[in-house]
N, CA, C and O atoms as CSV, one atom per row, in Angstrom:
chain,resi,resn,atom,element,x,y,z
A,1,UNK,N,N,6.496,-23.239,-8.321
A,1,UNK,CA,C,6.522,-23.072,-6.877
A,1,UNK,C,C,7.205,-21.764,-6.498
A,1,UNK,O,O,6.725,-21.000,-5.662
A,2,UNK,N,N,8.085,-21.590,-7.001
A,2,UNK,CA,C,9.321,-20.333,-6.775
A,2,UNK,C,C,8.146,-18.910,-7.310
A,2,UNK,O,O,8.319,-17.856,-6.696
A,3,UNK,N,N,7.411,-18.920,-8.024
A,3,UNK,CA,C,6.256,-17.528,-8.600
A,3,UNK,C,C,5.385,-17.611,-7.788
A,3,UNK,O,O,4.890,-16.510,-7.546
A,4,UNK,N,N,4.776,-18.772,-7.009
A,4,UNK,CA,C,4.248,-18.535,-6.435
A,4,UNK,C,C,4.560,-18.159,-5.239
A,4,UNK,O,O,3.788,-17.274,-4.871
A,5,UNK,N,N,5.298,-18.411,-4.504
A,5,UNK,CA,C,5.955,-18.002,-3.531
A,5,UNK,C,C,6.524,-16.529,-3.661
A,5,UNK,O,O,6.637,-15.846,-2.642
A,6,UNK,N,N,6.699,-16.285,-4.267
A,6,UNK,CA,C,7.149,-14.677,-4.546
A,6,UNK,C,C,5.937,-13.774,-4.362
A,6,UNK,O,O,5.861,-12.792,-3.624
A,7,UNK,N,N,4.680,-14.453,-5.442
A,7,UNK,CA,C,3.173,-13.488,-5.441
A,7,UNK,C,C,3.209,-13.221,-3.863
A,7,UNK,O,O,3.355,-12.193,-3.202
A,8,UNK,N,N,3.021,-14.536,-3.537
A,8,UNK,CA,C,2.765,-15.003,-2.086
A,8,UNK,C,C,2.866,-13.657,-0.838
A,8,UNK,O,O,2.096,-13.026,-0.113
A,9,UNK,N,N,4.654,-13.738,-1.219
A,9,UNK,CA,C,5.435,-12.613,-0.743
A,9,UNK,C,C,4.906,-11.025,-0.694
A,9,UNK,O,O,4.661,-10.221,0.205
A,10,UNK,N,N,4.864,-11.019,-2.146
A,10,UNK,CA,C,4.616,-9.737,-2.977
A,10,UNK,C,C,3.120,-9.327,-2.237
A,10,UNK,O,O,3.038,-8.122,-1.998
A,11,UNK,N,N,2.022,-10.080,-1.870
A,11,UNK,CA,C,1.099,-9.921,-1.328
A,11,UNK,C,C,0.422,-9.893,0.063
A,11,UNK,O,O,-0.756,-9.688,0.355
A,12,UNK,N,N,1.573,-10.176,0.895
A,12,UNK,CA,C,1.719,-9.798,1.969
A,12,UNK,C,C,2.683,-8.185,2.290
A,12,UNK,O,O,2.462,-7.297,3.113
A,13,UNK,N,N,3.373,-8.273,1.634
A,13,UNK,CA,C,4.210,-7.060,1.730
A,13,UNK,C,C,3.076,-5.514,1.387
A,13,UNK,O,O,3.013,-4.445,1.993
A,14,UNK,N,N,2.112,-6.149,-0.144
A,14,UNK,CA,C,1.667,-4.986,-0.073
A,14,UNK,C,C,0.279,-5.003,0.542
A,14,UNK,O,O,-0.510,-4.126,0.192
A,15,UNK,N,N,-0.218,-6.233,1.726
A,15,UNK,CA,C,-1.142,-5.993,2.691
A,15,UNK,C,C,-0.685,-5.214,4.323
A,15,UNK,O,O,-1.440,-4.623,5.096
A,16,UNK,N,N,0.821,-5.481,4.465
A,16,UNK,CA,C,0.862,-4.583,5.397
A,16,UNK,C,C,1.575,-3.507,4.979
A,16,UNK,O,O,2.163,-2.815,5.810
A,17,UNK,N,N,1.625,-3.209,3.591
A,17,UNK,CA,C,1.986,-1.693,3.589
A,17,UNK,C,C,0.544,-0.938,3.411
A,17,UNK,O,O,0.686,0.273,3.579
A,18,UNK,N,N,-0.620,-1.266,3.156
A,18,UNK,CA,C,-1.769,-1.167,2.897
A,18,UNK,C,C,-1.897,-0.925,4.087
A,18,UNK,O,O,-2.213,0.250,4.277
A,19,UNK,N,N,-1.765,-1.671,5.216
A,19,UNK,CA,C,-2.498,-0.976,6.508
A,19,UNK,C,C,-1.395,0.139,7.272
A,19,UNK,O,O,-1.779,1.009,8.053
A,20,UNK,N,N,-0.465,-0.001,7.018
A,20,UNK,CA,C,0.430,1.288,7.297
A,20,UNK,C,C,-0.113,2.462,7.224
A,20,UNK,O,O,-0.463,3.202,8.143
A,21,UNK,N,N,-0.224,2.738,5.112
A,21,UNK,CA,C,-0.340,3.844,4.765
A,21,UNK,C,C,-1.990,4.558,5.065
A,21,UNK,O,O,-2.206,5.761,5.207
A,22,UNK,N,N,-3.047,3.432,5.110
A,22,UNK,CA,C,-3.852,3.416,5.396
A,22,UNK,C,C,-4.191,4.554,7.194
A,22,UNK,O,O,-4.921,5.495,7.506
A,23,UNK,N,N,-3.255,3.781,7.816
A,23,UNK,CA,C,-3.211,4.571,9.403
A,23,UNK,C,C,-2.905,5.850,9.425
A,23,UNK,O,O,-3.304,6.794,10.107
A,24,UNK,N,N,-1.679,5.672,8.074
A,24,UNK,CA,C,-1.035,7.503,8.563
A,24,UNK,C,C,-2.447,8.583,7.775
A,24,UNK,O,O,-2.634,9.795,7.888
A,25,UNK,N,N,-2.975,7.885,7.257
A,25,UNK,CA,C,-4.262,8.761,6.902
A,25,UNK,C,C,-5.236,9.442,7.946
A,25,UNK,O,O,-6.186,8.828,8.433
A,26,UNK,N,N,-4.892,10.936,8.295
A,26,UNK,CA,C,-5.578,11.430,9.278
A,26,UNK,C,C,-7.481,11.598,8.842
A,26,UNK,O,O,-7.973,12.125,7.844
A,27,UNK,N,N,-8.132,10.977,9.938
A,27,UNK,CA,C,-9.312,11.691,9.800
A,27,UNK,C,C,-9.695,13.554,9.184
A,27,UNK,O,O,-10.693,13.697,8.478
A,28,UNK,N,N,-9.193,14.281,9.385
A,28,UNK,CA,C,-9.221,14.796,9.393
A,28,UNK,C,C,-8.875,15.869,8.240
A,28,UNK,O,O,-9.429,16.957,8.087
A,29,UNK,N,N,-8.124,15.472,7.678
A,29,UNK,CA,C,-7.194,15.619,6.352
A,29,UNK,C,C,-6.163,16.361,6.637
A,29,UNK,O,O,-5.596,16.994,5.746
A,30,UNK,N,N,-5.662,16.412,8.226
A,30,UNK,CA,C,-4.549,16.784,8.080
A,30,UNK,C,C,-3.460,15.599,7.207
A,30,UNK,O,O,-2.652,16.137,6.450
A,31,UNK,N,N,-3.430,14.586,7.260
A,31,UNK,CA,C,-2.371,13.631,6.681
A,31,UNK,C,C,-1.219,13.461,7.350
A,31,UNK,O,O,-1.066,13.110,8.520
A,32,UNK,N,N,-0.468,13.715,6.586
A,32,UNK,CA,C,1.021,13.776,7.196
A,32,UNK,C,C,1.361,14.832,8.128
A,32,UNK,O,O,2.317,14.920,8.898
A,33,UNK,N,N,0.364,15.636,7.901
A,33,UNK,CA,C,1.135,17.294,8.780
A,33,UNK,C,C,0.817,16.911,10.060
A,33,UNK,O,O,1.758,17.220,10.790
A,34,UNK,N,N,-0.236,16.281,10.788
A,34,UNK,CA,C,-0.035,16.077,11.947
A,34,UNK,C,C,1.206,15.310,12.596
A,34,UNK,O,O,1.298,15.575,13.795
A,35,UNK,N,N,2.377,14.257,12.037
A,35,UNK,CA,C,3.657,13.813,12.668
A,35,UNK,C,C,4.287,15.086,12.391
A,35,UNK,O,O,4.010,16.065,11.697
A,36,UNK,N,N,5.541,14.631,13.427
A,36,UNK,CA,C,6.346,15.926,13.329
A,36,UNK,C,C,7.190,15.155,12.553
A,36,UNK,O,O,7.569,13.996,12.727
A,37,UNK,N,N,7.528,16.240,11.348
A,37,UNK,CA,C,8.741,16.053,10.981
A,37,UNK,C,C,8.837,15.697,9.451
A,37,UNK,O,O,9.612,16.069,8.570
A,38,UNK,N,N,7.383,14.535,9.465
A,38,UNK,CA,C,7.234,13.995,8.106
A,38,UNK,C,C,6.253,14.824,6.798
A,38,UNK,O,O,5.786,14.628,5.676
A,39,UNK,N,N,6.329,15.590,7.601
A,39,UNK,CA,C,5.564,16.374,6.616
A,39,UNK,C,C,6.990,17.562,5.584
A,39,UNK,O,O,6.949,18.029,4.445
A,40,UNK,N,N,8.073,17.651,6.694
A,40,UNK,CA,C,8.724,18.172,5.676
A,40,UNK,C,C,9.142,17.024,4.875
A,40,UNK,O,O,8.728,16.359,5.824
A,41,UNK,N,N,9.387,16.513,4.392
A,41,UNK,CA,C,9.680,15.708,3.377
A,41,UNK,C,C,9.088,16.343,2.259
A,41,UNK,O,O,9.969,16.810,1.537
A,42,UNK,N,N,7.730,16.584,1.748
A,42,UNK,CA,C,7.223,17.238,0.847
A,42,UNK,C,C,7.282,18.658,1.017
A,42,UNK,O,O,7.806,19.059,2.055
A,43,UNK,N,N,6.675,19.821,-0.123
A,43,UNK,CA,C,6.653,20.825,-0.418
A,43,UNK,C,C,5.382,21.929,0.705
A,43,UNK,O,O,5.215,23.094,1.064
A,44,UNK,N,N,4.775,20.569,0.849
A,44,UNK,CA,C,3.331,21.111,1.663
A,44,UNK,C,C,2.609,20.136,2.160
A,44,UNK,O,O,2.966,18.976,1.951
A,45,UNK,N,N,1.780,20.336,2.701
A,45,UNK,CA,C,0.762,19.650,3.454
A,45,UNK,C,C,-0.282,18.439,2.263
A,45,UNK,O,O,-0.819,17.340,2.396
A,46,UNK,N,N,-0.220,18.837,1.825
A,46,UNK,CA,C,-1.218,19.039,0.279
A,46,UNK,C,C,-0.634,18.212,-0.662
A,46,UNK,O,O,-1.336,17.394,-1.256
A,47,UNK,N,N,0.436,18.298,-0.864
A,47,UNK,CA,C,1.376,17.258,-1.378
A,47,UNK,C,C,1.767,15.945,-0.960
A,47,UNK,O,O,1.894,15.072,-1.818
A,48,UNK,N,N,1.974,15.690,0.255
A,48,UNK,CA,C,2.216,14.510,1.483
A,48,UNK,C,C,0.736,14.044,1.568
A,48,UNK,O,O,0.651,12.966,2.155
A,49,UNK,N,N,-0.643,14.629,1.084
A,49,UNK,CA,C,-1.846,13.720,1.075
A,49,UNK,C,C,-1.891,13.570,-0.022
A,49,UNK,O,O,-2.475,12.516,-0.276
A,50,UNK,N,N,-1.348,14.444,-1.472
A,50,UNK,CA,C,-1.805,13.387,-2.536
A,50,UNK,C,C,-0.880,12.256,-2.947
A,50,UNK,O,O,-1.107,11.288,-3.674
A,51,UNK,N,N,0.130,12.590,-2.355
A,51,UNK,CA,C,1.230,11.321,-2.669
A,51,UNK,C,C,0.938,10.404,-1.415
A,51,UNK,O,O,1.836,9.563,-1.467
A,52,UNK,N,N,0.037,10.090,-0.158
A,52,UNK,CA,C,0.133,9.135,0.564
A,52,UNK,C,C,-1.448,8.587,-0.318
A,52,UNK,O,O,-1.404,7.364,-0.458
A,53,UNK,N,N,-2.592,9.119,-0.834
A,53,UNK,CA,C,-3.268,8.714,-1.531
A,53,UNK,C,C,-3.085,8.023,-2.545
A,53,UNK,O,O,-3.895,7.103,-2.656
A,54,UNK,N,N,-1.949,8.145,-3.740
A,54,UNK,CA,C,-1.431,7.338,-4.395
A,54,UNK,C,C,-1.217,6.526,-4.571
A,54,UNK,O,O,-1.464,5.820,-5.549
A,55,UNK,N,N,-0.376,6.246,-3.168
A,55,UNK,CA,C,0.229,4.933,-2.503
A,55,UNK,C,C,-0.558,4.315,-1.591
A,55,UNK,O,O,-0.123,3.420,-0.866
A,56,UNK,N,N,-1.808,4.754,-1.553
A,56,UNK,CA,C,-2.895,3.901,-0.830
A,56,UNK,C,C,-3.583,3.375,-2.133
A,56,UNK,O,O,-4.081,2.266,-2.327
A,57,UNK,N,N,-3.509,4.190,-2.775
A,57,UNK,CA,C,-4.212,3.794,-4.691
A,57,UNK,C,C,-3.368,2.551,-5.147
A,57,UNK,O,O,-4.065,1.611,-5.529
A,58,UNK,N,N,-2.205,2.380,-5.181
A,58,UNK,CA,C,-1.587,1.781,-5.948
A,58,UNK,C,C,-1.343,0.256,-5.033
A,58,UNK,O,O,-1.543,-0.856,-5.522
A,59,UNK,N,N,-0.915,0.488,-3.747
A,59,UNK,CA,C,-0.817,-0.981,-3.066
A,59,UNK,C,C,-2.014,-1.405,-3.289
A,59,UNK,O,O,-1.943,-2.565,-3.696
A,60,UNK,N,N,-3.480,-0.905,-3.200
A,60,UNK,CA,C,-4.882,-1.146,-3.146
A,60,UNK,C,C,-5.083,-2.363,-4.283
A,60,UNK,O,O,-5.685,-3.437,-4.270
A,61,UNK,N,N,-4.352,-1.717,-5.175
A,61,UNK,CA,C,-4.555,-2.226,-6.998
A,61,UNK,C,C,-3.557,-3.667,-7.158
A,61,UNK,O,O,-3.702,-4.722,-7.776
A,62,UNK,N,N,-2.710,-3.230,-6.451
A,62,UNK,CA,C,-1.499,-4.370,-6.026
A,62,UNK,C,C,-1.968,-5.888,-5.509
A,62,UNK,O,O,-1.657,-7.041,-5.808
A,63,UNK,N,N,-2.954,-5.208,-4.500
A,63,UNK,CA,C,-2.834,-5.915,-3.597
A,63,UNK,C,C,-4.527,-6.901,-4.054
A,63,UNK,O,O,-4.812,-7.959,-3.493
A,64,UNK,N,N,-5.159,-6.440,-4.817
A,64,UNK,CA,C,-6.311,-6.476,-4.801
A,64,UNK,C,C,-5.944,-7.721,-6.314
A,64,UNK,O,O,-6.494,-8.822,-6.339
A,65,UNK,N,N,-5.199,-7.374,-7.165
A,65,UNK,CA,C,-4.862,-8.028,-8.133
A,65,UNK,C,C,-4.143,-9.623,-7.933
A,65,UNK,O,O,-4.415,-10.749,-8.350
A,66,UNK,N,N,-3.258,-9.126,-7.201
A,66,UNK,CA,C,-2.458,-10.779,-6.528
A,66,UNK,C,C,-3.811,-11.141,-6.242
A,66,UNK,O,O,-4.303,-11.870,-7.104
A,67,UNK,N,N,-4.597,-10.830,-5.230
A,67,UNK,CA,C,-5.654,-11.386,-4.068
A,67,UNK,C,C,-6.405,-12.256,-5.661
A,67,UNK,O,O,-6.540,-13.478,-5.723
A,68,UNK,N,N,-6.668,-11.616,-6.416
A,68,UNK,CA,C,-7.565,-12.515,-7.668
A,68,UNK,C,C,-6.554,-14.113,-8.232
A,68,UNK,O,O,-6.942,-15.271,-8.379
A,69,UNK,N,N,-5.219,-13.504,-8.419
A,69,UNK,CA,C,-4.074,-14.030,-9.149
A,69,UNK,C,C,-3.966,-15.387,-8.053
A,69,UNK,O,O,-3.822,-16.546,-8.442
A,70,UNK,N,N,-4.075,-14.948,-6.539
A,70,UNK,CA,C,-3.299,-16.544,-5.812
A,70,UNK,C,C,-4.664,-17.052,-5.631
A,70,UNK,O,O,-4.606,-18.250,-5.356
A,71,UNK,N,N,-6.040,-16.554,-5.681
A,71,UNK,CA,C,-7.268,-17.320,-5.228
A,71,UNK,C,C,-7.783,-18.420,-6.353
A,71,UNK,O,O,-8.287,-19.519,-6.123
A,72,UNK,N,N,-7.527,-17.845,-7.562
A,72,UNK,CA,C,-7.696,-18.455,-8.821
A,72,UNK,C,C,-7.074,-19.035,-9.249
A,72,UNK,O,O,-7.221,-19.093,-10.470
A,73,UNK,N,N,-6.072,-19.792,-8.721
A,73,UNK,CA,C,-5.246,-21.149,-8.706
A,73,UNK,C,C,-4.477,-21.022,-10.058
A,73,UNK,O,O,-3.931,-22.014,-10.541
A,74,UNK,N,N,-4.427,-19.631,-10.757
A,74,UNK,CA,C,-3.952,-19.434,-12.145
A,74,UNK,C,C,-2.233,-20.130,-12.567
A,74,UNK,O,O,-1.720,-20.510,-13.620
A,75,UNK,N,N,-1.587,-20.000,-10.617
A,75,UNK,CA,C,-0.287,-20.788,-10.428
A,75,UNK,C,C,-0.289,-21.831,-10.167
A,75,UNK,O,O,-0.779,-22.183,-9.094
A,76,UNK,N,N,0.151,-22.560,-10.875
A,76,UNK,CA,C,-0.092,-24.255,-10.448
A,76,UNK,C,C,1.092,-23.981,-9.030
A,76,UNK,O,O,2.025,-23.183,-8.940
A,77,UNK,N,N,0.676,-24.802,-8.248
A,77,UNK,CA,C,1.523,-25.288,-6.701
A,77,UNK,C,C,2.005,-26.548,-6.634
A,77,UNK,O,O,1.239,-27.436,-6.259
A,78,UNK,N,N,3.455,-26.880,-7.007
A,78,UNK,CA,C,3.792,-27.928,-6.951
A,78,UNK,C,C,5.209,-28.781,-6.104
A,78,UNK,O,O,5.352,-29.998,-6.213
């Protein structure tokens, strides 16, 4: 009960960080450089989209993996 409840967790956390990082994704490819401010954080413009791509890569994989892990009853619920 306690693992599942955690996945549980773990898979909500990385569905709304999924639509977060997802938003700050400009049409446009500016990315990050369009907020003010957050773009200094990185070195460049260019950098702040391949590292918010990443992290759209990686919650994606996260999130997509639990989604198999809690549908497939692989955790017993007791």
């Amino acid at each position: 009960m306690a693992l599942y409840l955690v996945l549980k967790t773990l898979w909500i956390i990385a569905a709304l960080g999924l639509v977060i990082v997802v938003l700050l994704h400009s049409p446009k490819g500016d990315g990050l450089g369009g907020l003010s401010g957050q773009a200094q954080l990185f070195n460049s413009t260019k950098t702040a989209e391949l590292t918010l791509n990443r992290v759209t890569w990686v919650l994606t994989v996260v999130f997509m993996g639990l989604t198999v892990v809690l549908s497939a009853n692989l955790i017993p619920v007791k």
